[in-house]
FIKOLKOL-489471 format. One record per residue (C-alpha): residue number from 1; residue in three letters; z, x negated, y negated. Coordinates in Angstrom, 2 decimals. Each point is the difference from the previous one (the first is absolute). Example, Ala and Ser with C-alpha at 12.3 -4.5 7.8 and 13.67 -1.06 7.14 Angstrom:
2
+------+------+---------+---------+---------+
! fido ! tido !       w !       u !       v !
+------+------+---------+---------+---------+
!    1 !  ALA !    7.80 !  -12.30 !    4.50 !
!    2 !  SER !   -0.66 !   -1.37 !   -3.44 !
+------+------+---------+---------+---------+
REM end
This chain:
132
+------+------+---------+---------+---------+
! fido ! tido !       w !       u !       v !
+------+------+---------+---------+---------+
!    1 !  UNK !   -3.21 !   -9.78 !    7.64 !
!    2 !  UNK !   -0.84 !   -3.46 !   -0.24 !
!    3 !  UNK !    0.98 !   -0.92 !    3.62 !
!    4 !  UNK !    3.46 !    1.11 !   -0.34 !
!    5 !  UNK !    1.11 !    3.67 !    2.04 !
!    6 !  UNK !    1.84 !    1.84 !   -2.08 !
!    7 !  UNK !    2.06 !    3.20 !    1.25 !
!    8 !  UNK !   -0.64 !    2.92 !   -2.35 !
!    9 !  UNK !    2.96 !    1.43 !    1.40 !
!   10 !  UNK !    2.09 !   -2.80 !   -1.89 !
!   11 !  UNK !   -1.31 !    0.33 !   -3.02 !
!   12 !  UNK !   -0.10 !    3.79 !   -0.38 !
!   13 !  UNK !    3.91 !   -0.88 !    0.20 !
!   14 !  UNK !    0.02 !   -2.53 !   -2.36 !
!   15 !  UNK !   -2.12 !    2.27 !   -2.21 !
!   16 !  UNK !    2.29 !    3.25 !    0.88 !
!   17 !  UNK !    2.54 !   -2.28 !   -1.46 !
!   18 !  UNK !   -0.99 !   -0.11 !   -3.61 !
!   19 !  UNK !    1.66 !    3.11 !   -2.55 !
!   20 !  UNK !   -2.44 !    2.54 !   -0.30 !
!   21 !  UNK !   -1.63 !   -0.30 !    3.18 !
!   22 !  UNK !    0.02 !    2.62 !    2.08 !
!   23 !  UNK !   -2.24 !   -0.99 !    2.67 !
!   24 !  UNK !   -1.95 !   -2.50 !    0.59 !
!   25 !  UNK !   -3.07 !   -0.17 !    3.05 !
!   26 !  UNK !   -1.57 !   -3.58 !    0.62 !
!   27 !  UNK !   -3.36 !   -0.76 !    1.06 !
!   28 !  UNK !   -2.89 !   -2.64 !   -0.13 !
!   29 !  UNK !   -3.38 !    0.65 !   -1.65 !
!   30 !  UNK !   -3.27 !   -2.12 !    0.39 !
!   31 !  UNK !   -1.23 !   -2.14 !   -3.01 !
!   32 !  UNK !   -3.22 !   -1.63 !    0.56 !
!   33 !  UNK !    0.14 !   -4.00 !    0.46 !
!   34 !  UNK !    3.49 !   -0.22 !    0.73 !
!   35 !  UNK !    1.69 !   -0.66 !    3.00 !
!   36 !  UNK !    1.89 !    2.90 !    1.94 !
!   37 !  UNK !    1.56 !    3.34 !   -2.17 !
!   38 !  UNK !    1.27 !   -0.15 !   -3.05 !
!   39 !  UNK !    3.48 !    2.17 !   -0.31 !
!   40 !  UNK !   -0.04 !    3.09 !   -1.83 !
!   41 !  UNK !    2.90 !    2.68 !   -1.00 !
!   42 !  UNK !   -0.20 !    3.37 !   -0.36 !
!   43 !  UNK !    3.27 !    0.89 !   -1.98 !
!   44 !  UNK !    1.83 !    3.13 !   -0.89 !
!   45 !  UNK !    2.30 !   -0.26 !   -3.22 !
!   46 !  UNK !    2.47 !    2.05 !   -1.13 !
!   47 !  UNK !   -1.38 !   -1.29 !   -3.69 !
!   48 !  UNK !   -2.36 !   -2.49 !   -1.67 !
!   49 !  UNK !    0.53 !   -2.71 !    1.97 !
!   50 !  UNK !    0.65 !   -3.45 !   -2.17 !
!   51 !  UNK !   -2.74 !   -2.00 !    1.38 !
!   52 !  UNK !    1.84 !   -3.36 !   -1.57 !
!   53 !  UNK !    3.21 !    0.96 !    1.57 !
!   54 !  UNK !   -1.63 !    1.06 !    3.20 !
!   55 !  UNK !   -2.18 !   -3.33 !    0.38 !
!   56 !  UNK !    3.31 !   -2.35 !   -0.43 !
!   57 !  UNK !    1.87 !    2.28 !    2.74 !
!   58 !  UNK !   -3.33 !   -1.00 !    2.41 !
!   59 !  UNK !    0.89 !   -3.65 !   -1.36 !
!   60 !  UNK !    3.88 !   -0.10 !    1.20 !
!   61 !  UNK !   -0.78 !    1.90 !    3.33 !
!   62 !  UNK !   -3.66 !   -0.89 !    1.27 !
!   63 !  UNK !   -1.95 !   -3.61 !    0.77 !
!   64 !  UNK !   -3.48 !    0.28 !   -1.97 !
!   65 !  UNK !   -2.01 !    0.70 !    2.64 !
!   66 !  UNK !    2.09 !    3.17 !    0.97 !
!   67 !  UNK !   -0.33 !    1.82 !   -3.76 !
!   68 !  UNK !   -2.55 !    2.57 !   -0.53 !
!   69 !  UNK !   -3.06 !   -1.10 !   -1.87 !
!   70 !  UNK !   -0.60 !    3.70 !   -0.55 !
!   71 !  UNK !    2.68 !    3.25 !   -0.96 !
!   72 !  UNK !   -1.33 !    3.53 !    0.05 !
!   73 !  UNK !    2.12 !    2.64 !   -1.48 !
!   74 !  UNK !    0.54 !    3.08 !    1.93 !
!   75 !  UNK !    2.09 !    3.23 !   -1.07 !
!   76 !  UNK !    1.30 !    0.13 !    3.90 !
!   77 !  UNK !   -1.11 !   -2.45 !    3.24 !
!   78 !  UNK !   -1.96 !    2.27 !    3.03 !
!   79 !  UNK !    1.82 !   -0.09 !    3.17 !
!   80 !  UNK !   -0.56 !    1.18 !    3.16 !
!   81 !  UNK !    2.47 !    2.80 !    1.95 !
!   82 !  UNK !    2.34 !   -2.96 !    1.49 !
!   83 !  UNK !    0.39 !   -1.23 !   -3.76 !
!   84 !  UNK !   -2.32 !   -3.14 !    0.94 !
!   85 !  UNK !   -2.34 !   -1.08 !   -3.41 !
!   86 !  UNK !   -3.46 !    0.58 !    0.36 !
!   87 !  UNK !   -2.17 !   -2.99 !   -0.95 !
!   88 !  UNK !   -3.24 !    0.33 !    1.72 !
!   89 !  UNK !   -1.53 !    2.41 !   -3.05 !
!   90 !  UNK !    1.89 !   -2.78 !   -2.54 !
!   91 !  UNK !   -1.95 !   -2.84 !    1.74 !
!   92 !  UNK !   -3.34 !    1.92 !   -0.13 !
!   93 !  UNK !    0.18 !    0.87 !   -3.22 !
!   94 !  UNK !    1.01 !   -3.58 !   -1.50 !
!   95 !  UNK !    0.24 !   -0.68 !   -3.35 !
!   96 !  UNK !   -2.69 !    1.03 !   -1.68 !
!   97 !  UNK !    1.00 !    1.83 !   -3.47 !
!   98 !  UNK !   -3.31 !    2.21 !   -0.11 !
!   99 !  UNK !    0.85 !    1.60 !    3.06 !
!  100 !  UNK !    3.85 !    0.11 !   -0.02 !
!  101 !  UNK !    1.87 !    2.39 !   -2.86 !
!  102 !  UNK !    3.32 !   -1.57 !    0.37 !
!  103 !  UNK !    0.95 !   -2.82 !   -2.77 !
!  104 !  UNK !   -0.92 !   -3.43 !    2.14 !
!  105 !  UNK !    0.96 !   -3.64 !   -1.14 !
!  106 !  UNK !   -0.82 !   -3.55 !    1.08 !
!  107 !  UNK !    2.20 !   -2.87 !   -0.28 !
!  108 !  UNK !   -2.35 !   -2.46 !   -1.98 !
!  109 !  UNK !    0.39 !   -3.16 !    0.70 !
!  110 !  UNK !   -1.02 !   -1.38 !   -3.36 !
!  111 !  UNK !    2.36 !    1.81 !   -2.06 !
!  112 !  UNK !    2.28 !   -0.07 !    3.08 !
!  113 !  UNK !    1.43 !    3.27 !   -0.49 !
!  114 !  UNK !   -0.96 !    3.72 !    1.34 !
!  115 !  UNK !   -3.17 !    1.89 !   -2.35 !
!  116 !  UNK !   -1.86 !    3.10 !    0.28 !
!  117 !  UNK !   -2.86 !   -0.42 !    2.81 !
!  118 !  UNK !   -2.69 !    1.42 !   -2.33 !
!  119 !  UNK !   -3.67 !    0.75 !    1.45 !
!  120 !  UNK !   -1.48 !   -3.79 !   -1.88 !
!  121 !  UNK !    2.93 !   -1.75 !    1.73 !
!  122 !  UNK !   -0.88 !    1.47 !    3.46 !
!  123 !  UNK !   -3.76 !   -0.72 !   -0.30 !
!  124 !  UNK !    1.08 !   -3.87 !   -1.24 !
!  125 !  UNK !    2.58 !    0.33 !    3.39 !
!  126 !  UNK !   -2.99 !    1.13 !    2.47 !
!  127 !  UNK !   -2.31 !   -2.96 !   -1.40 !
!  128 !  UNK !    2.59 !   -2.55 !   -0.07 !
!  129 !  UNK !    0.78 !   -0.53 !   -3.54 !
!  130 !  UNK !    3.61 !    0.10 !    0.68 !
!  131 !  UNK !    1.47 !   -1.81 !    2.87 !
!  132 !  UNK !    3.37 !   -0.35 !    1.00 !
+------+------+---------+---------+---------+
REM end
């Protein structure tokens, strides 16, 4: 993501490390006209997950360039029999809110702060209306 490597592995931990998160699985989606994968989390919570709270634990314990532009919320992360994440479906299936029913959210880098990814704020993603 932007010419830096970034090791999903790390910051599933630093993720895993917030309250309320149960599990976290890291991964890199495609957005059109912009330079490598963007990160992405698919989190389990034990509740509502404070997206304020959450964002300023990414603050203390990530660089920029290592924080997820995009959260999905799952009720449990798939793994395979050795207890390994599965990310290949995650990556395939993106971020795209008409396709996926879990709750997604963007980090918006207006408002600077996580939002509901809503179908209009996908389609102004894909044609580069928002940039990061």
């Amino acid at each position: 993501w932007k010419g830096e490597n970034v090791s999903t592995n790390e910051v599933a931990e630093a993720l895993s490390t917030f309250a309320g998160v149960k599990e976290a699985n890291v991964y890199g989606v495609s957005i059109p006209g912009t330079d490598g994968r963007a990160g992405m989390a698919a989190l389990s919570t034990a509740h509502a997950l404070d997206l304020q709270a959450f964002q300023k634990h990414m603050e203390r314990n990530l660089p920029v360039y290592a924080r997820p532009v995009f959260l999905r919320m799952q009720e449990y992360i798939e793994a395979t029999g050795t207890f390994k994440h599965t990310k290949v479906q995650l990556v395939k299936e993106g971020f795209n809110p008409s396709t996926i029913k879990d709750p997604l959210y963007f980090f918006d880098p207006i408002d600077k702060q996580y939002q509901r990814l809503t179908p209009e704020i996908y389609d102004q993603i894909q044609d580069g209306r928002i940039k990061w």
